[in-house]
Backbone as JSON, one array per atom type, in Angstrom:
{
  "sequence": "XXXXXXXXXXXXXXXXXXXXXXXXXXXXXXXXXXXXXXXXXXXXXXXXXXXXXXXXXXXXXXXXXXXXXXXXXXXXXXXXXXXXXXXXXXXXXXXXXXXXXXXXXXXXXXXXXXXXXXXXXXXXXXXXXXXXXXXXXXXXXXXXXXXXXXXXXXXXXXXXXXXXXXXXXXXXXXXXXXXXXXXXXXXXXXXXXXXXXXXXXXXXXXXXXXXXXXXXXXXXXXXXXXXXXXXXXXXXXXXXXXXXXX",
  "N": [[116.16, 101.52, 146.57], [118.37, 99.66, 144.63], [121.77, 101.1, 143.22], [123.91, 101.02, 140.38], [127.25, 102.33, 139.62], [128.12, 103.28, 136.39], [130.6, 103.56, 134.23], [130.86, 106.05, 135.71], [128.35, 106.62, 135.78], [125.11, 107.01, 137.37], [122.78, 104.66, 137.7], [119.75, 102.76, 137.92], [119.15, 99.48, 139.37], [117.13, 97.39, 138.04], [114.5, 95.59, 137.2], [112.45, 95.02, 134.18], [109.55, 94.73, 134.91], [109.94, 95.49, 137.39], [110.25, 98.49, 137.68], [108.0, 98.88, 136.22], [106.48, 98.61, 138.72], [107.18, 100.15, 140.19], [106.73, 102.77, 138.88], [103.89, 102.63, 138.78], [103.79, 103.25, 141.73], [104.62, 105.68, 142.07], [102.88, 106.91, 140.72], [100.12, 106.5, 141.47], [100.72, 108.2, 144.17], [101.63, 110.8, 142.87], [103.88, 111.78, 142.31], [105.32, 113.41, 140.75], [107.45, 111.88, 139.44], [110.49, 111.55, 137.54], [111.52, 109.97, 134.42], [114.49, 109.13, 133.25], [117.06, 107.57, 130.87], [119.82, 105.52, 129.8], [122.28, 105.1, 126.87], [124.89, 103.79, 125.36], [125.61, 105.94, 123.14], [124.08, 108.02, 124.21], [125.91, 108.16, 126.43], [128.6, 108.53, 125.61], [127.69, 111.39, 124.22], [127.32, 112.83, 126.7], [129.76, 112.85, 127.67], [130.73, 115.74, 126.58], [128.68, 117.36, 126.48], [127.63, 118.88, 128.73], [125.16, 120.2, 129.36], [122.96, 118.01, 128.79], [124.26, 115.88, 130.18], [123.51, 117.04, 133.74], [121.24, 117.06, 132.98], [119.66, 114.55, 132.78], [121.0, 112.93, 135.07], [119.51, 114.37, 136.96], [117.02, 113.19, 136.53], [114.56, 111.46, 138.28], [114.94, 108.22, 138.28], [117.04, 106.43, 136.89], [117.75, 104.09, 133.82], [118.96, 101.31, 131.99], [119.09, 101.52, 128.86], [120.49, 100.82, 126.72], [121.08, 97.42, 125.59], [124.37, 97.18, 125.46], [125.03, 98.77, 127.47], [124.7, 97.3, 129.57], [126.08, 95.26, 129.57], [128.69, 96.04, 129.55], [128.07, 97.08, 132.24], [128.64, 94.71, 133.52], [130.89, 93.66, 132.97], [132.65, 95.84, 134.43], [131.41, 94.81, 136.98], [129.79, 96.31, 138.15], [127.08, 95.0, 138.18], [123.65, 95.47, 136.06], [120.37, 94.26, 136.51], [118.53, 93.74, 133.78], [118.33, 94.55, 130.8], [116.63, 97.45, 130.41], [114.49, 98.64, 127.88], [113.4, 102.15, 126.39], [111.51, 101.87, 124.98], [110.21, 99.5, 125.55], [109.25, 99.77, 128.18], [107.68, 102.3, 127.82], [105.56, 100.89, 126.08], [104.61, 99.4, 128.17], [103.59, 100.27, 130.2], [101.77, 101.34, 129.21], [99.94, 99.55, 128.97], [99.63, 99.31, 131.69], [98.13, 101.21, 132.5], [96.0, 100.79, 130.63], [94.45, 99.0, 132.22], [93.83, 100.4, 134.31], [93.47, 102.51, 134.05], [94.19, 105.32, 133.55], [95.12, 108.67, 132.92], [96.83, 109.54, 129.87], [99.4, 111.84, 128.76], [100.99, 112.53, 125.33], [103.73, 113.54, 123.73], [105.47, 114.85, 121.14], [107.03, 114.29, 117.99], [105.96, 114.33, 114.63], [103.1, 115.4, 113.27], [101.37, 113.93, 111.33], [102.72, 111.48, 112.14], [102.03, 111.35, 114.47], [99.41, 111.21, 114.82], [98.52, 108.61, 113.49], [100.14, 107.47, 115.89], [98.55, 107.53, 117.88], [96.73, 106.58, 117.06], [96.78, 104.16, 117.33], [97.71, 103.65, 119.99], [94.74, 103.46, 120.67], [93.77, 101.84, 120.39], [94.61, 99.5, 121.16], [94.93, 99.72, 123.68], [92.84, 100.25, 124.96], [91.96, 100.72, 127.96], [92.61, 103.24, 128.72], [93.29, 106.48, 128.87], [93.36, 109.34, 126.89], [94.76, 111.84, 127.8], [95.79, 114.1, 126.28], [97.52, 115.42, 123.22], [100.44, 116.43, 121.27], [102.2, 118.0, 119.05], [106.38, 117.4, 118.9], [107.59, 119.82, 117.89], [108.3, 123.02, 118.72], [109.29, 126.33, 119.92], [112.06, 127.21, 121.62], [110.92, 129.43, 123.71], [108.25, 129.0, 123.32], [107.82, 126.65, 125.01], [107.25, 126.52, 127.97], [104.62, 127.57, 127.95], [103.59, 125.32, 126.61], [104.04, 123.44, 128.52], [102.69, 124.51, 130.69], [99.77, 123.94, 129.29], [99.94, 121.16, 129.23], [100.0, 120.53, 132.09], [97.5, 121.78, 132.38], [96.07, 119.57, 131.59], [95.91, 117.29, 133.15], [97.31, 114.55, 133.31], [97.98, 111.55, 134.54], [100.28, 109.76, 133.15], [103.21, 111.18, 131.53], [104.3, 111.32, 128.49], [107.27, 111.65, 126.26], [108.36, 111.98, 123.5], [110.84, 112.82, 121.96], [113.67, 113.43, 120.81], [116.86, 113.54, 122.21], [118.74, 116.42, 123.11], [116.63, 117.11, 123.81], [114.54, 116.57, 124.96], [115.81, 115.57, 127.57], [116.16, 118.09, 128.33], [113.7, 119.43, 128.21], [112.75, 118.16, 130.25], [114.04, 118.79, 132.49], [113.47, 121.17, 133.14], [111.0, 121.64, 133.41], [109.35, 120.06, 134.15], [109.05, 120.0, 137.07], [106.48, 121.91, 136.87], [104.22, 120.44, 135.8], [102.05, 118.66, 137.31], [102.14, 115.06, 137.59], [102.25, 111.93, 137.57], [104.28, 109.86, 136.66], [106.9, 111.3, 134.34], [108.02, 110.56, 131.51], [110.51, 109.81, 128.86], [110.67, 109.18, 125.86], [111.88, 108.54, 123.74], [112.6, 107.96, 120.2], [110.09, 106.14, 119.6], [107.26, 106.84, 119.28], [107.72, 107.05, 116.5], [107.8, 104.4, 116.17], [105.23, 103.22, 116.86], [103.85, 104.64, 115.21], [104.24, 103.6, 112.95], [106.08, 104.81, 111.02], [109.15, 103.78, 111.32], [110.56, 100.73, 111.62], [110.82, 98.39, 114.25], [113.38, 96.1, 115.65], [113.05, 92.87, 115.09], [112.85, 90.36, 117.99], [114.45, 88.46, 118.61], [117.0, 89.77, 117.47], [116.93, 92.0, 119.27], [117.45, 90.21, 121.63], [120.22, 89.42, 120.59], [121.8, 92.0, 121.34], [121.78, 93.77, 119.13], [119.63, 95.92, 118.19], [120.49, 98.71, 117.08], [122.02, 97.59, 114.9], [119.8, 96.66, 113.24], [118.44, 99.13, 112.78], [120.42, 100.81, 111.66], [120.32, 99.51, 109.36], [118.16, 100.31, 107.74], [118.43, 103.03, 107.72], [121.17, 103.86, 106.39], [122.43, 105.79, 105.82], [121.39, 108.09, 107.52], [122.44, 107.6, 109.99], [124.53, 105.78, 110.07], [127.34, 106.98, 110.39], [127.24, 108.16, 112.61], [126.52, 106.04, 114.54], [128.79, 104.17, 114.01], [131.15, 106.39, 115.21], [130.13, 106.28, 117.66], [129.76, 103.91, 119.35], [132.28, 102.94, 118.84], [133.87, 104.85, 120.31], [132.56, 104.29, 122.55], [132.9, 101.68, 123.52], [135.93, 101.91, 124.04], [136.13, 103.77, 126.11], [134.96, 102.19, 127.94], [137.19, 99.94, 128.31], [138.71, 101.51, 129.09], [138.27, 102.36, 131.85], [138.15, 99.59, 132.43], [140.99, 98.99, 132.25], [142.21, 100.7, 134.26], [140.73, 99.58, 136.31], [142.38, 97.41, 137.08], [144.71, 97.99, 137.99]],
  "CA": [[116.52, 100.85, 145.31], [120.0, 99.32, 144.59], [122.21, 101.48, 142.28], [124.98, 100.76, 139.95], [127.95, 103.19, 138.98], [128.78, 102.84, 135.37], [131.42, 105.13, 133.66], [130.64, 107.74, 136.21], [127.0, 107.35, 136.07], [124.28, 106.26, 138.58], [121.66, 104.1, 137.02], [119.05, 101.82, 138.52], [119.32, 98.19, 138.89], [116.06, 97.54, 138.12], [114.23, 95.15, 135.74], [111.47, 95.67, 133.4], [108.42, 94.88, 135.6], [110.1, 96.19, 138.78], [110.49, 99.81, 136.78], [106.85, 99.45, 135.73], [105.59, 98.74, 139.33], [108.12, 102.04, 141.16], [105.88, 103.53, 137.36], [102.71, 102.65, 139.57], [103.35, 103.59, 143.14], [104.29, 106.57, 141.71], [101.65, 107.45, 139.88], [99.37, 106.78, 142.51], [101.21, 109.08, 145.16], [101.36, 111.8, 141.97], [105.29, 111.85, 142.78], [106.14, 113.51, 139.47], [108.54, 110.95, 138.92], [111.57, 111.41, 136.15], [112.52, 108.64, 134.23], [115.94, 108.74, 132.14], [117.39, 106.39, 130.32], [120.91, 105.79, 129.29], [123.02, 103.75, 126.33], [126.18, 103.88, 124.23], [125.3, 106.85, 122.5], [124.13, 108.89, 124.89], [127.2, 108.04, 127.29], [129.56, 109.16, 124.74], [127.49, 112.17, 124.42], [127.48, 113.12, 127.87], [131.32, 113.36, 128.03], [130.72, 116.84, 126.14], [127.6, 117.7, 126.7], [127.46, 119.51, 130.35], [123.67, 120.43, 129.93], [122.13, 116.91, 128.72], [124.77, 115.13, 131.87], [123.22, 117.53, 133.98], [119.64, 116.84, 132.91], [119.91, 112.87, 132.86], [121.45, 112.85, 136.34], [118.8, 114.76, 138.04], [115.99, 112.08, 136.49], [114.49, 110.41, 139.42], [115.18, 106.76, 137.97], [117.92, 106.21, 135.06], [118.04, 102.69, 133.3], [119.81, 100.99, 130.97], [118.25, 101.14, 127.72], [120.85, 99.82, 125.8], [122.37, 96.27, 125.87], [125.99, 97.49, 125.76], [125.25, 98.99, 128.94], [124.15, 95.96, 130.53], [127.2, 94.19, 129.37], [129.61, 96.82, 130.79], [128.03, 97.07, 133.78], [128.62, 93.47, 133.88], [132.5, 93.6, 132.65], [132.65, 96.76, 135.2], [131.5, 94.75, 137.7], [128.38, 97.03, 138.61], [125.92, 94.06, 137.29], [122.55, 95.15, 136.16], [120.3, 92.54, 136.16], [118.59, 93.33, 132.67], [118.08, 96.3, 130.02], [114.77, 98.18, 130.35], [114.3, 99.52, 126.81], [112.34, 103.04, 126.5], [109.98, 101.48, 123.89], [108.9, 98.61, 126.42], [109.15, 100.89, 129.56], [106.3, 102.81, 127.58], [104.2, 100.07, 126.15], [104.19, 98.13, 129.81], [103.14, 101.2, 131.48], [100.55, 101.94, 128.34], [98.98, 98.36, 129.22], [99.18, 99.19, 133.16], [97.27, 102.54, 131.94], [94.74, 100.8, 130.24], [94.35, 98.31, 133.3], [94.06, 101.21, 135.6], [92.2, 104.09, 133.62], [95.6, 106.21, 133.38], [95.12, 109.41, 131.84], [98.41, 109.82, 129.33], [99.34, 113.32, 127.92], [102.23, 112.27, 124.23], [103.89, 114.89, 123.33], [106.76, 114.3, 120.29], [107.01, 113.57, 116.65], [105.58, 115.3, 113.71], [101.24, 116.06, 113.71], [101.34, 112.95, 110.99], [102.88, 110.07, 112.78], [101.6, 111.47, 116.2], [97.81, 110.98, 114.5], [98.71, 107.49, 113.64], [100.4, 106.59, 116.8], [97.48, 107.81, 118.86], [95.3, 105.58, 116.79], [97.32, 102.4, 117.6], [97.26, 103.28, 120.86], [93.41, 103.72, 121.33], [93.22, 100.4, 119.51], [95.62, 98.26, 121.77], [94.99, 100.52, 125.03], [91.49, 101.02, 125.02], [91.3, 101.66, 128.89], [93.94, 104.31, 128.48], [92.74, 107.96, 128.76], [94.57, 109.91, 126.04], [94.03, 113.35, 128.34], [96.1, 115.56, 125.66], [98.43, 115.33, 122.81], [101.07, 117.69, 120.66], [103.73, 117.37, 117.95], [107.52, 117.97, 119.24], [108.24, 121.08, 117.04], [108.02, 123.86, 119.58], [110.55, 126.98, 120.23], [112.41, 127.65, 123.62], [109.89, 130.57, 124.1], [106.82, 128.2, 123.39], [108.36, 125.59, 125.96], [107.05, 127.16, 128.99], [103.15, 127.52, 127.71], [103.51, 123.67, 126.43], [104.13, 122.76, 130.18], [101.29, 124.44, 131.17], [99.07, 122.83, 128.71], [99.93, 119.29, 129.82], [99.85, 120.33, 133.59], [95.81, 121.82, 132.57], [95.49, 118.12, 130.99], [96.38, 116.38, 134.35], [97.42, 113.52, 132.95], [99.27, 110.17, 135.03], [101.39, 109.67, 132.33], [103.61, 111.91, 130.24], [105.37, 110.75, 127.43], [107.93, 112.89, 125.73], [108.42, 111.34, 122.09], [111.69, 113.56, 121.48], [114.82, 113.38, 120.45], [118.08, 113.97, 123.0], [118.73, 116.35, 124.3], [115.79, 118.18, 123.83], [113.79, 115.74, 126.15], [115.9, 115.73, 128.91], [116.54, 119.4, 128.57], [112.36, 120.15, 129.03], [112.3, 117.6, 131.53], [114.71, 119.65, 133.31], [113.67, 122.83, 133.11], [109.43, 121.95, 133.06], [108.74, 118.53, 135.24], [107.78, 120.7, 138.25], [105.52, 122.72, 136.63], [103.62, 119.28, 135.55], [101.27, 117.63, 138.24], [102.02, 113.64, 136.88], [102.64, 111.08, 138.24], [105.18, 109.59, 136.33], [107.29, 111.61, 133.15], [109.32, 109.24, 130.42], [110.93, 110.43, 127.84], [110.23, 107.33, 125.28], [112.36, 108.85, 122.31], [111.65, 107.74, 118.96], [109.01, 105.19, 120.45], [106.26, 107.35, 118.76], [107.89, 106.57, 115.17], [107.93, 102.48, 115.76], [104.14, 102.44, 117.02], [103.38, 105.41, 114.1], [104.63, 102.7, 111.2], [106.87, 105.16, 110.25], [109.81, 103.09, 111.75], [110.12, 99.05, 112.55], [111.13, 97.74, 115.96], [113.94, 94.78, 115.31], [112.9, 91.44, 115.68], [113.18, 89.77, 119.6], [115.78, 87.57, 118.21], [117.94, 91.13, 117.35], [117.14, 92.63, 120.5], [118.28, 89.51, 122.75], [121.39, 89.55, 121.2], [122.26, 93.13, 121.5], [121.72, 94.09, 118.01], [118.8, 96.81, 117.7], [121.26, 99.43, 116.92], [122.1, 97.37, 113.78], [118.71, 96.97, 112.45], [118.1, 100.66, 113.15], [121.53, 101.08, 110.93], [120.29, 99.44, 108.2], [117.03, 100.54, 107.93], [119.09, 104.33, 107.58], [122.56, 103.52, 106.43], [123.33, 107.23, 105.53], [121.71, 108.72, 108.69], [123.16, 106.8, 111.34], [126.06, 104.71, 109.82], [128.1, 107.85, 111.11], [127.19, 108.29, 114.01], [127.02, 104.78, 114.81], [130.49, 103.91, 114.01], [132.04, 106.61, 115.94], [129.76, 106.47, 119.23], [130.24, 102.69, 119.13], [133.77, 102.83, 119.08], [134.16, 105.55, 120.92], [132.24, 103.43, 123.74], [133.99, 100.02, 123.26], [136.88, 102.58, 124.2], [135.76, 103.99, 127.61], [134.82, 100.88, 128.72], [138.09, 99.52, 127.9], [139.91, 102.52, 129.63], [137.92, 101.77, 132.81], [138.53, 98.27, 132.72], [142.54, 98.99, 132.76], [142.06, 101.16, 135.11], [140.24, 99.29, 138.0], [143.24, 96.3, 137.44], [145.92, 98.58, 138.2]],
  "C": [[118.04, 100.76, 145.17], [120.16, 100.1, 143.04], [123.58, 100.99, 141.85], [125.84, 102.08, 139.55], [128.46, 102.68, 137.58], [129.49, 103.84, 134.13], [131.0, 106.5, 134.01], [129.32, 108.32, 136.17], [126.19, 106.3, 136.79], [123.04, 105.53, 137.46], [121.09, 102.91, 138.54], [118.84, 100.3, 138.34], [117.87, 97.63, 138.98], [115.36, 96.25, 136.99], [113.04, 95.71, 135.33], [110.14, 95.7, 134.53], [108.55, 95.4, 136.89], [109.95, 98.25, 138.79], [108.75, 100.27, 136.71], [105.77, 99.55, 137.26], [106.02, 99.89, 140.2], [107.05, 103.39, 139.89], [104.76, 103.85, 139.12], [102.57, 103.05, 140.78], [103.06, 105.3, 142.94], [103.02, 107.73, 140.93], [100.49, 107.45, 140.91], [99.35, 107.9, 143.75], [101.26, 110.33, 144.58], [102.88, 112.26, 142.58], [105.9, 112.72, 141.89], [107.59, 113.05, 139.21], [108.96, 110.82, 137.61], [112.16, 110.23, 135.6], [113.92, 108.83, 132.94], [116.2, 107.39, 131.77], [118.86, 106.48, 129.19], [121.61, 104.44, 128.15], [123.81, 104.03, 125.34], [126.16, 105.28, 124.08], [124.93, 108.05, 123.22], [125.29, 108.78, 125.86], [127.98, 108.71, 126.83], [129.45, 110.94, 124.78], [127.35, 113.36, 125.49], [128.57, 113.71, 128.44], [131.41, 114.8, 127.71], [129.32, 117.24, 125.84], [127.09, 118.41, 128.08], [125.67, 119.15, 130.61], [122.72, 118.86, 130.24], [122.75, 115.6, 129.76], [123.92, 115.75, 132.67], [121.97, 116.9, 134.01], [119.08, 115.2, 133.27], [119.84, 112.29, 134.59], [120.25, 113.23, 136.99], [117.36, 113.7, 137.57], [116.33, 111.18, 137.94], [114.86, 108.6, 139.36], [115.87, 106.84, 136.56], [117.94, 105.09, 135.21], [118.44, 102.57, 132.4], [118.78, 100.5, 129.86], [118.93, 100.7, 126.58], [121.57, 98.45, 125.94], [123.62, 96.55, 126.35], [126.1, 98.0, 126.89], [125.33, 98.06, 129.74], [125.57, 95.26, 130.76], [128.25, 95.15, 129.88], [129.51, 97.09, 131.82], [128.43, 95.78, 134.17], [130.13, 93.61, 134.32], [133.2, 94.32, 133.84], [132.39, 96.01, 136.52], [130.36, 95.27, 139.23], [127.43, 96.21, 137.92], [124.48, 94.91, 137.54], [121.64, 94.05, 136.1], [119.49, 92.61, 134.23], [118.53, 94.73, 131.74], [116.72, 96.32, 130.13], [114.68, 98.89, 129.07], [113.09, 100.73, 126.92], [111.1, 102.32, 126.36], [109.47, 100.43, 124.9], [108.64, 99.08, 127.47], [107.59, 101.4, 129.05], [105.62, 101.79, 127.08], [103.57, 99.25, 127.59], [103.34, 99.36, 130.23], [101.77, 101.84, 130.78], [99.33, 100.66, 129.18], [98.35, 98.63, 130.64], [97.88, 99.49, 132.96], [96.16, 101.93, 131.71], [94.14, 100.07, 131.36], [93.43, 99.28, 133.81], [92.89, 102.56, 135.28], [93.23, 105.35, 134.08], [94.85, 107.06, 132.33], [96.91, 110.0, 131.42], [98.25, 110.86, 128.65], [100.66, 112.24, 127.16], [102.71, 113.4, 124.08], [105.67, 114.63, 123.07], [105.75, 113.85, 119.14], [106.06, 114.62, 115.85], [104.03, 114.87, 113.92], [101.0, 114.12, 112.99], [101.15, 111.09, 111.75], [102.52, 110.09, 114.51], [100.02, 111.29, 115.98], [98.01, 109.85, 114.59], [98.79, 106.49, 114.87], [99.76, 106.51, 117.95], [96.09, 106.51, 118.49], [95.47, 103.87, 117.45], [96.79, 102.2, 118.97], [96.06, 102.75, 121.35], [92.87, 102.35, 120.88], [93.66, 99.18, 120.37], [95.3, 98.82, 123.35], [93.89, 100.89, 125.13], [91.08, 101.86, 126.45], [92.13, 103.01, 129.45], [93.08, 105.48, 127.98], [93.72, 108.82, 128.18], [93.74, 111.44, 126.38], [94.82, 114.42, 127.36], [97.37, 114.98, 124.59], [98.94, 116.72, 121.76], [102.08, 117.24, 120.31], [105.43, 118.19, 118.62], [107.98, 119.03, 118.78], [107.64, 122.21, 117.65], [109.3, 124.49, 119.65], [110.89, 126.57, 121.67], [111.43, 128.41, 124.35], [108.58, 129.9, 124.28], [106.58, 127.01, 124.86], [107.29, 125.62, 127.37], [105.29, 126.89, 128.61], [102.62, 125.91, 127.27], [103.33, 122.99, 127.95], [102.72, 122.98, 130.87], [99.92, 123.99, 130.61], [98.74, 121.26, 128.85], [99.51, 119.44, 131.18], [97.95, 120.84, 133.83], [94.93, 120.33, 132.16], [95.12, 117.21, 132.09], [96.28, 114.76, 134.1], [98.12, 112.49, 134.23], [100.32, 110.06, 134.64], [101.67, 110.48, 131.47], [104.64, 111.55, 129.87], [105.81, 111.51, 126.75], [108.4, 111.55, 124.7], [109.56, 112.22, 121.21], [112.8, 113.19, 121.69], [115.92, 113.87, 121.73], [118.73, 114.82, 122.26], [117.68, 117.54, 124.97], [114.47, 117.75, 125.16], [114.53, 115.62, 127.18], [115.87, 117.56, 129.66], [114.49, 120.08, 128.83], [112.41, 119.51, 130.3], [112.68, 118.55, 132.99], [114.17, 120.52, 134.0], [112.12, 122.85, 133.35], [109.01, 120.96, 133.86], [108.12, 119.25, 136.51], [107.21, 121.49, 138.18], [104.17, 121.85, 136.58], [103.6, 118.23, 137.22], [101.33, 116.26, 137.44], [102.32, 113.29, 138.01], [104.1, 110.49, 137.59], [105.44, 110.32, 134.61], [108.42, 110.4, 132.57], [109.21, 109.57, 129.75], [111.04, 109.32, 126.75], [111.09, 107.68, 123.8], [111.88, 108.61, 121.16], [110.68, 106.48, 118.7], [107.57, 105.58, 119.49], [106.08, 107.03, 117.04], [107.35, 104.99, 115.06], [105.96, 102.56, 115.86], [103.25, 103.4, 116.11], [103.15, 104.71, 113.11], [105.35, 103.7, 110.65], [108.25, 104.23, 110.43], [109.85, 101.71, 112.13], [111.34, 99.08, 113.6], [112.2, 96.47, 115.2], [113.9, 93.75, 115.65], [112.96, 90.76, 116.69], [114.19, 89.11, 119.54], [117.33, 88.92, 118.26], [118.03, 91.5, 118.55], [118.11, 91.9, 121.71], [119.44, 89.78, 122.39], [122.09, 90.88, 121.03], [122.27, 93.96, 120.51], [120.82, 95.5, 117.3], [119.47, 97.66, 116.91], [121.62, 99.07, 114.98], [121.13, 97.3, 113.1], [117.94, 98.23, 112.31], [118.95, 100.76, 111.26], [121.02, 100.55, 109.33], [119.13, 99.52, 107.31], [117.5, 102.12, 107.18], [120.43, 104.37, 107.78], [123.12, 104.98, 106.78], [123.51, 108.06, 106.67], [122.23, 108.92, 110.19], [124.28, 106.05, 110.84], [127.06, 105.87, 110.73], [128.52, 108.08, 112.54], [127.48, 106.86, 115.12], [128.45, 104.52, 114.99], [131.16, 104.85, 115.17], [131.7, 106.36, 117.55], [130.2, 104.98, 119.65], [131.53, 102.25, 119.76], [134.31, 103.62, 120.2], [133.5, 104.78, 123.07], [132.76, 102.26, 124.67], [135.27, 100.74, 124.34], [136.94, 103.3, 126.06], [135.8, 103.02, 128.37], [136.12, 99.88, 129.1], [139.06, 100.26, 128.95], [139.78, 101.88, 131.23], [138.24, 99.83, 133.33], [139.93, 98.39, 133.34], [142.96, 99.94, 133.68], [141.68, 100.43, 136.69], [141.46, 97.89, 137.53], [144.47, 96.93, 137.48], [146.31, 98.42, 139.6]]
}
């Protein structure tokens, strides 16, 4: 597989259905294949973050899950060819699933919107084997007995429905305890197909926008963060630029 370097990190040039069929070989071969996924926000975070660089990096396949990546890999010069978003990474690979007779272990999000988003599935994914699920609110100490719970499930697919950098940090530390085939960490993926959260329009997404309909959806809890990772991105990218024309 052809890789790109982009501000010092390896990602996969990959598109959406090429992602979902490296999903399928894997899964067949029972590869326990890591998938990461990188964009703005986590980049930023990364710079000071040792453990969740660390954890990211060693995923068997990283992609660009946000636009702004795409477009700096472009500017950079490392062209991907498109963004793979988590959220369609996991519905493509839900559909394979049901195709295929995939058993998927979830595991993320509160008991509530993880009832819900189990129902959607079983509604839209009928031939989709939902071999085990469990809400993200687990200690460090519990961590360990969670792993082995999914790995007595023996699921195909495991979906981690958690927050960064708590999902790369099990992946890390628990992926080869877990017989899968393929792990993806689908972040707050579990909220949009819960109804606690909406997805932004296809129109938003093309032009790079999710981020803003996120933002205004939850001015208070993300305007912050937003703004500085944002900027703070714009800014890297920028450095690198005047950098490789020196």
């Amino acid at each position: 597989m052809i890789t790109r370097s982009v501000l010092g990190h390896r990602l996969h040039a990959l598109t959406l259905a090429e992602a979902v069929s490296r999903c399928v070989t894997a899964v067949e071969r029972r590869e326990n294949l890591t998938i990461g996924v990188l964009n703005a926000a986590k980049i930023v975070k990364m710079r000071s973050d040792r453990e969740l660089r660390e954890s990211v990096s060693s995923c068997d396949l990283v992609l660009a899950d946000g636009q702004s990546v795409v477009w700096a890999s472009r500017l950079l010069r490392q062209p991907l060819p498109e963004r793979v978003a988590g959220i369609d990474l996991f519905t493509e690979l839900m559909a394979e699933g049901s195709e295929r007779g995939y058993r998927a272990y979830f595991l993320g999000a509160e008991n509530e919107v993880l009832e819900r988003m189990l129902q959607t599935v079983r509604a839209r994914y009928p031939g989709l084997v939902v071999a085990g699920a469990r809400d993200g609110y687990f200690t460090d100490e519990e961590a360990g007995p969670v792993a082995d719970e999914i790995a007595a499930a023996k699921p195909d697919l495991l979906f981690l429905g958690m927050t960064s950098p708590k999902k790369e940090i099990f992946l890390a530390s628990y992926a080869h305890r877990i017989d899968v085939g393929v792990v993806h960490g689908v972040g707050g993926s579990f909220d949009v197909l819960g109804g606690r959260t909406r997805r932004a329009p296809l129109s938003w997404q093309r032009l790079g926008l999710e981020w803003l309909y996120r933002l205004l959806q939850e001015p208070r809890r993300l305007g912050p963060r937003y703004l500085s990772t944002n900027l703070a991105f714009v800014w890297m990218v920028a450095v690198e630029l005047m950098g490789g024309r020196r």
